[in-house]
Chimera marker file (.cmm) of the C-alpha trace (Angstrom):
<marker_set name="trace">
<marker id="1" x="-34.618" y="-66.813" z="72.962" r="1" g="1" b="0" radius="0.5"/>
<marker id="2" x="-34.492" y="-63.729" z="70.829" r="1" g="1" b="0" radius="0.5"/>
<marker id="3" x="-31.394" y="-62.712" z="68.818" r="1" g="1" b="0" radius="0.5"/>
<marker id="4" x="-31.098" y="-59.306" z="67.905" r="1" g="1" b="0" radius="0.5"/>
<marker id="5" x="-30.087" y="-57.998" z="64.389" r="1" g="1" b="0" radius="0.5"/>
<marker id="6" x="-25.892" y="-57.716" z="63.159" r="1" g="1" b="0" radius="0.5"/>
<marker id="7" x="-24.928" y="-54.100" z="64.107" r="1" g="1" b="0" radius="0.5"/>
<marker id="8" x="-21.138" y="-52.702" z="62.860" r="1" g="1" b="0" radius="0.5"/>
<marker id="9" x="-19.379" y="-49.896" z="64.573" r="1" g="1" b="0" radius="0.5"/>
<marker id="10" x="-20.380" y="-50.582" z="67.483" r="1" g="1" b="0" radius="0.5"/>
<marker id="11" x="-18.088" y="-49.517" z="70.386" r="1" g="1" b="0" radius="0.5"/>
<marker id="12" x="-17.275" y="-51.737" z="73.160" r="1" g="1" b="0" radius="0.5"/>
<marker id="13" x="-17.259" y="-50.132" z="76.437" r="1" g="1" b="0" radius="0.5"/>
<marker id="14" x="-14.503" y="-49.412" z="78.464" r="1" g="1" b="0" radius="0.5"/>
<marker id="15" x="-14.011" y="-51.937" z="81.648" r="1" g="1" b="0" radius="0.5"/>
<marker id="16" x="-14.076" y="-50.545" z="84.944" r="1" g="1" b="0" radius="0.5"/>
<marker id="17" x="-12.393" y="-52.788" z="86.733" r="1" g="1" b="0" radius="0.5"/>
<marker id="18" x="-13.237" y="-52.799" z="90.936" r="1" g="1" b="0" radius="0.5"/>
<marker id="19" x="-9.656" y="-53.685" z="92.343" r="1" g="1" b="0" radius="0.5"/>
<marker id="20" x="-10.418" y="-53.376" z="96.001" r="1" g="1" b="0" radius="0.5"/>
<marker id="21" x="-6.707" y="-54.362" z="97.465" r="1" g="1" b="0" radius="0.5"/>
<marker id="22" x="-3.439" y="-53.918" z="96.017" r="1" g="1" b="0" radius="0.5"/>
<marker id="23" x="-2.088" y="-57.168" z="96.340" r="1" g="1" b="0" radius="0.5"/>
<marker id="24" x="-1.106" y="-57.192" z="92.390" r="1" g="1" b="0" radius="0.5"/>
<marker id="25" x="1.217" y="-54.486" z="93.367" r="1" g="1" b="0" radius="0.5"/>
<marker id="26" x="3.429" y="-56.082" z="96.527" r="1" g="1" b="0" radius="0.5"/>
<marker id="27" x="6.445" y="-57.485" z="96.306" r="1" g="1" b="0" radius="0.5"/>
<marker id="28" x="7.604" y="-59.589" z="98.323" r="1" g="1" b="0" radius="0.5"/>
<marker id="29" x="8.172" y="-57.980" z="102.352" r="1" g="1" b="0" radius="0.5"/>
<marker id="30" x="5.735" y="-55.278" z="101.152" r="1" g="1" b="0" radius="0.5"/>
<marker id="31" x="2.995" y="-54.826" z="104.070" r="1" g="1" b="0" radius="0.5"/>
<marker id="32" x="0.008" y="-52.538" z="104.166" r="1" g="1" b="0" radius="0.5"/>
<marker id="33" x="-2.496" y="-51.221" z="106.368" r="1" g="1" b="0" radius="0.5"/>
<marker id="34" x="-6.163" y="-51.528" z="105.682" r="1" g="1" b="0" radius="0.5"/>
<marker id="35" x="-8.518" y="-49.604" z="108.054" r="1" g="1" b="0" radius="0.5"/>
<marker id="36" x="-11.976" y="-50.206" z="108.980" r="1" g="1" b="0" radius="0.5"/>
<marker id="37" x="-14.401" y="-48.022" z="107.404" r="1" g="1" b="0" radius="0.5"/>
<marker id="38" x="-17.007" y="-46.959" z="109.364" r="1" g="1" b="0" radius="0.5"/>
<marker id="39" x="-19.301" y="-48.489" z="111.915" r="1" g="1" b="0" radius="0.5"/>
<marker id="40" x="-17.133" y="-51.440" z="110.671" r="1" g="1" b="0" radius="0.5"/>
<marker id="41" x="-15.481" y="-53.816" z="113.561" r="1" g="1" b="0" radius="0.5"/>
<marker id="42" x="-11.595" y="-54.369" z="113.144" r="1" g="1" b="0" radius="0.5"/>
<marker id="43" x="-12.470" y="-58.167" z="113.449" r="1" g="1" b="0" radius="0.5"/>
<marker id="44" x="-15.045" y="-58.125" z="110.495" r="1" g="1" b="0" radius="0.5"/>
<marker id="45" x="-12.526" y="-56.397" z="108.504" r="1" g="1" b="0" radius="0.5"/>
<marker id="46" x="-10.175" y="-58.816" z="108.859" r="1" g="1" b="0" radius="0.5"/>
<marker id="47" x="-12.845" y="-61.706" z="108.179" r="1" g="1" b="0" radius="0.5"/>
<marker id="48" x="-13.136" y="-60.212" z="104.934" r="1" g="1" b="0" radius="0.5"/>
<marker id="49" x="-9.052" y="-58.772" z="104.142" r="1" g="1" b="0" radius="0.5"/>
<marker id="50" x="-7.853" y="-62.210" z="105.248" r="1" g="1" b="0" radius="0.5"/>
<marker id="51" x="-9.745" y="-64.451" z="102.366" r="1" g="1" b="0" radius="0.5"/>
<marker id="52" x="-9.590" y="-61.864" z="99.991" r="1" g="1" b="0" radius="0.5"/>
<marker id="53" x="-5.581" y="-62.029" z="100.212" r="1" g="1" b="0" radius="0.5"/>
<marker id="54" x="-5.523" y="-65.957" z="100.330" r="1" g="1" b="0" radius="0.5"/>
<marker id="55" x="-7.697" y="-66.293" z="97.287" r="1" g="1" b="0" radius="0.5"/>
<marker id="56" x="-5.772" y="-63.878" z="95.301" r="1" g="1" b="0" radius="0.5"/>
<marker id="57" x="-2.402" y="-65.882" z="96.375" r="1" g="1" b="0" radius="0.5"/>
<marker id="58" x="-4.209" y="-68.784" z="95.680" r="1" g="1" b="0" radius="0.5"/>
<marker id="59" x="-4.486" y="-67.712" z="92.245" r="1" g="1" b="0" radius="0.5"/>
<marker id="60" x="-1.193" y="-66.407" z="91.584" r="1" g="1" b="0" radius="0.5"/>
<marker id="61" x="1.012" y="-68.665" z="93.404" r="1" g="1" b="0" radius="0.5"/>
<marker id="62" x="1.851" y="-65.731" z="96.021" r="1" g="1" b="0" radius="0.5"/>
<marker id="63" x="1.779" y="-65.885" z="99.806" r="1" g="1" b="0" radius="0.5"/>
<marker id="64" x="0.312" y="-63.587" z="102.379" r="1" g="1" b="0" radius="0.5"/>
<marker id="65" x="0.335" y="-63.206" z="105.743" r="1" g="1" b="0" radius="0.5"/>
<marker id="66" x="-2.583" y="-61.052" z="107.608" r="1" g="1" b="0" radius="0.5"/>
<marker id="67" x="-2.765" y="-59.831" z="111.031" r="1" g="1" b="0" radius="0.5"/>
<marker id="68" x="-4.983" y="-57.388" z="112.782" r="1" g="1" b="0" radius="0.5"/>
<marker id="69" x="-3.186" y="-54.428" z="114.203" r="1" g="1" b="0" radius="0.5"/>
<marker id="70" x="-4.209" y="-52.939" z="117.255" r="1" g="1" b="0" radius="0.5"/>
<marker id="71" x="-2.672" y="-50.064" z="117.646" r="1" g="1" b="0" radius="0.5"/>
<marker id="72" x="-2.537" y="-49.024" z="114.348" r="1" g="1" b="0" radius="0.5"/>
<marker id="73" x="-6.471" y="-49.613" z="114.607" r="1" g="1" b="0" radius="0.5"/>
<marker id="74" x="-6.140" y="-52.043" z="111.327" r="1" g="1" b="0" radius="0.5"/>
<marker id="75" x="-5.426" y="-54.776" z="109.933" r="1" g="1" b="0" radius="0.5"/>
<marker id="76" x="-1.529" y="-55.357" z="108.365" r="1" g="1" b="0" radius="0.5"/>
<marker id="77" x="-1.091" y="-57.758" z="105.140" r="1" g="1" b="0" radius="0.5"/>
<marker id="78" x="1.871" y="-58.824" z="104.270" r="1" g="1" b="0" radius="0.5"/>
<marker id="79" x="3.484" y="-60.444" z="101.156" r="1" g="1" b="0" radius="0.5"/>
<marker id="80" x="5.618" y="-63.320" z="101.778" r="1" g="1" b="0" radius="0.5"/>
<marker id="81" x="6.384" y="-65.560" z="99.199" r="1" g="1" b="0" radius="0.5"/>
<link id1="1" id2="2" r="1" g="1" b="0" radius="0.2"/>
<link id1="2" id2="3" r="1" g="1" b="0" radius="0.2"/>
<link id1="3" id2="4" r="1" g="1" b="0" radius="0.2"/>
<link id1="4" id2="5" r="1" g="1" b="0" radius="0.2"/>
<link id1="5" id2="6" r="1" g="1" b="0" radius="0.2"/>
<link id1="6" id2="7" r="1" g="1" b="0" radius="0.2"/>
<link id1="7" id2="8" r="1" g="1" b="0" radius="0.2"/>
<link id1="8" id2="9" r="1" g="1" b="0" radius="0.2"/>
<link id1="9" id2="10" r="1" g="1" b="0" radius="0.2"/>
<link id1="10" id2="11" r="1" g="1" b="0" radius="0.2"/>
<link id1="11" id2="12" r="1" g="1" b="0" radius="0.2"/>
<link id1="12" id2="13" r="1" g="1" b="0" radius="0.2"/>
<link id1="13" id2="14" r="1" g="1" b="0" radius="0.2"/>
<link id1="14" id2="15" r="1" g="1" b="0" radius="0.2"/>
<link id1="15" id2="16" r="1" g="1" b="0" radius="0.2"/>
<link id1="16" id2="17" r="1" g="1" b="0" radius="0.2"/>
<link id1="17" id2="18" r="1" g="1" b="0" radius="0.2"/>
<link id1="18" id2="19" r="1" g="1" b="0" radius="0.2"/>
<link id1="19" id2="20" r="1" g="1" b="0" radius="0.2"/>
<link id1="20" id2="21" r="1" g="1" b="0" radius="0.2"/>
<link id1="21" id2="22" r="1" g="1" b="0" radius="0.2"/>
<link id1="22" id2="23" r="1" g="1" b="0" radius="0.2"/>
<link id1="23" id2="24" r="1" g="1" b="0" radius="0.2"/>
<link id1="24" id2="25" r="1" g="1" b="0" radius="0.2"/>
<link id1="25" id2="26" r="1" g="1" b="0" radius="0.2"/>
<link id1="26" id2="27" r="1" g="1" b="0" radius="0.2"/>
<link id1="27" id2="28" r="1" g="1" b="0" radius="0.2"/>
<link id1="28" id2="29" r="1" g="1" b="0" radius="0.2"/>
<link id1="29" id2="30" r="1" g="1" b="0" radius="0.2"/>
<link id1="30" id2="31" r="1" g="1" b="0" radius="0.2"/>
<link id1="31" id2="32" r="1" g="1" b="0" radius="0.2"/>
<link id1="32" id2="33" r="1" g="1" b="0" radius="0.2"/>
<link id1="33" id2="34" r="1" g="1" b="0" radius="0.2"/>
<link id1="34" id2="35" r="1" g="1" b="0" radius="0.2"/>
<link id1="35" id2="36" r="1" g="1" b="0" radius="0.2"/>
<link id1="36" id2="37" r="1" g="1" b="0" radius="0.2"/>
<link id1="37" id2="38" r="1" g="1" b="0" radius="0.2"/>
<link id1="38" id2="39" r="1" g="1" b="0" radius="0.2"/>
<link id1="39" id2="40" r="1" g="1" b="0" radius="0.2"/>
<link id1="40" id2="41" r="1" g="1" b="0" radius="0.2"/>
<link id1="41" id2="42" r="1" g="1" b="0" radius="0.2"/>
<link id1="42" id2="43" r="1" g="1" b="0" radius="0.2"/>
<link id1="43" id2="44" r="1" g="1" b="0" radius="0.2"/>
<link id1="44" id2="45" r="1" g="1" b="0" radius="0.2"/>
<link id1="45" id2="46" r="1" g="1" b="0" radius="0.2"/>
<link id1="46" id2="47" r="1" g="1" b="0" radius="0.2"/>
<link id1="47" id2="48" r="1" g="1" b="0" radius="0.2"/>
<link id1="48" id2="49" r="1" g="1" b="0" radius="0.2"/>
<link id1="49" id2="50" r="1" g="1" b="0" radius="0.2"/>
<link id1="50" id2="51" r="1" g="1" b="0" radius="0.2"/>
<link id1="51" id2="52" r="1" g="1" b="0" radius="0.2"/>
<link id1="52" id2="53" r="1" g="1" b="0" radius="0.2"/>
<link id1="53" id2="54" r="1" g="1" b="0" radius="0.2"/>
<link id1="54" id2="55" r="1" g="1" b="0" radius="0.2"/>
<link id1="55" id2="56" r="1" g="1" b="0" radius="0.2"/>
<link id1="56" id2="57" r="1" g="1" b="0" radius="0.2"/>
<link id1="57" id2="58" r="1" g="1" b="0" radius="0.2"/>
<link id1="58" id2="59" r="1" g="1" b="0" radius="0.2"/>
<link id1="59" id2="60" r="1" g="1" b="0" radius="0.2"/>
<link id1="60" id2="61" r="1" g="1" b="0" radius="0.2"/>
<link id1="61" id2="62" r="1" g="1" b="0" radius="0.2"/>
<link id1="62" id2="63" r="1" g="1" b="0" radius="0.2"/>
<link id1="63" id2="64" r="1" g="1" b="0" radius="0.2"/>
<link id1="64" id2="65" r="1" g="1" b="0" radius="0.2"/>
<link id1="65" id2="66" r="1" g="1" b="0" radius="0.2"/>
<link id1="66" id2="67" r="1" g="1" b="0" radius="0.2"/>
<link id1="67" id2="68" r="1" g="1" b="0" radius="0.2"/>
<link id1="68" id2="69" r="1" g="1" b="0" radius="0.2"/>
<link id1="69" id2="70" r="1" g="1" b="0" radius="0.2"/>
<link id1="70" id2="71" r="1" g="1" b="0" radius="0.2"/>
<link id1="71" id2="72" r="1" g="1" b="0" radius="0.2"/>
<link id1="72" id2="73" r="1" g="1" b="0" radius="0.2"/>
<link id1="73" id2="74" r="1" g="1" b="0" radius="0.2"/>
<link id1="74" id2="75" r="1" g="1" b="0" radius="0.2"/>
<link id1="75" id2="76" r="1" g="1" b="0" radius="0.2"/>
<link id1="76" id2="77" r="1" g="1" b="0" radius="0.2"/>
<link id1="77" id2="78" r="1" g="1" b="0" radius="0.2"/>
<link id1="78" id2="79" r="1" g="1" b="0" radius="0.2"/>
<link id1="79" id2="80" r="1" g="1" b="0" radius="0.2"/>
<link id1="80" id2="81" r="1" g="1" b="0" radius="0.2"/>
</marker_set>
């Protein structure tokens, strides 16, 4: 291990945060519609939307319900709890 020397003044950086979903922003009976980017299946989007919204309820005590939506070519989260 090497430590470095004590520096002052300097800045810390700002944090760029990579929020991909905006389940921090849904109230309860809020929905939205994610859609598939491309050469991306609606069921592999939904593999991946579905967890995502679990863990993030998971972690906030928050309840969501995900469904893939045909003909909107999507797939539909809603908050329910």
């Amino acid at each position: 291990m090497k430590i470095g020397k004590i520096e002052k003044k300097v800045e810390i950086p700002a944090v760029h945060s990579k929020v991909k979903y905006p389940w921090h922003e849904m109230q309860v009976g809020d929905s939205v519609l994610i859609k598939p980017g491309k050469e991306q299946s609606l069921f592999d989007l939904k593999r991946k939307v579905g967890p995502a919204a679990r863990y993030y309820g998971d972690k906030t005590s928050r309840v969501f319900k995900t469904l893939a939506d045909h003909e909107s070519d999507g797939v539909r989260v809603w908050r329910t709890k």
